[in-house]
Every structure is written in C-alpha cells, then in structure tokens.
N, C-alpha and C positions, 0 to 999 in steps of 0.2 A: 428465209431469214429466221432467226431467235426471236422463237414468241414468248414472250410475258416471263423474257429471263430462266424458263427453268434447267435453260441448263448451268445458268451459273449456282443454282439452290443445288443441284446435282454435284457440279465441280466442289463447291462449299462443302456438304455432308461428306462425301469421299476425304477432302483434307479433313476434317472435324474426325472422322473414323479411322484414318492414320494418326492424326495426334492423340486418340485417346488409345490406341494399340498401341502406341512407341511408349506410354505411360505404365502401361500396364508390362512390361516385356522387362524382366532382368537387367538390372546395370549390368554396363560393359560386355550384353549382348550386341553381335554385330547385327542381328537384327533390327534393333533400337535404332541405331543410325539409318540402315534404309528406312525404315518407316519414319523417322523423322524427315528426312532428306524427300521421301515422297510428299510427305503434308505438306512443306514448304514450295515446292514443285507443283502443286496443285493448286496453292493458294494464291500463288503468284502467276501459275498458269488460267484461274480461274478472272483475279483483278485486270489483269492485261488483257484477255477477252471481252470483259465489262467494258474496259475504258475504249477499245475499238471498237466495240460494238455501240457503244455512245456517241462515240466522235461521227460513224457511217451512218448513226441515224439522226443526226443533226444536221449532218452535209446534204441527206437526204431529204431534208424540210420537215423532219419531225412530224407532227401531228397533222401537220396541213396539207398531205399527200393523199390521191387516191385510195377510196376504201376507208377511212377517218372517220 
C-alpha cells in the first residue's frame, strides 16, 4: 500500500513542473497545450488516487488495524 502519501507529493511536483513549463513555452506553441493537458492529467490523476486511496483506508479500519 501508499506509505505516508509520497506518491501523491510525487504526482503533485510532476503537475506543478508541467504547469510551470506550459508557462514558460511560446503562445500558440503546440507544445503549451500538451504540457498543459499533461498538468491537468496529473492532477486529476493524482486527487482521484488520494480519494481511493482514503476511502480503501477507511474501509480498511484506518488506524485501528494491525501494525498501528
């Protein structure tokens, strides 16, 4: 299982490093759109793991399980 979140601080820094590369990149480069397109893909791919990963560790008895 995802210990102590780092891979969502991982997922995070990656979008945060696409959005500040899609900033820095030429208007009406079409690079600007992929890398925009990836930050949003990331960050959404990053929340939606957090929120699963919340809900299986609450179904799971959270704090009160073996090893605690």
């Amino acid at each position: 299982m995802i210990e102590d979140g780092r891979i969502f601080s991982l997922v995070a820094m990656l979008a945060l490093l696409f959005f500040l590369s899609e900033r820095m990149l030429p208007a009406g480069s079409p690079l600007r759109r992929v890398a925009r397109i990836a930050a949003v893909a990331l960050l959404g791919l990053g929340l939606g793991a957090a929120i699963l990963w919340s809900i299986l560790w609450l179904l799971g008895g959270g704090m009160s399980g073996p090893g605690r």
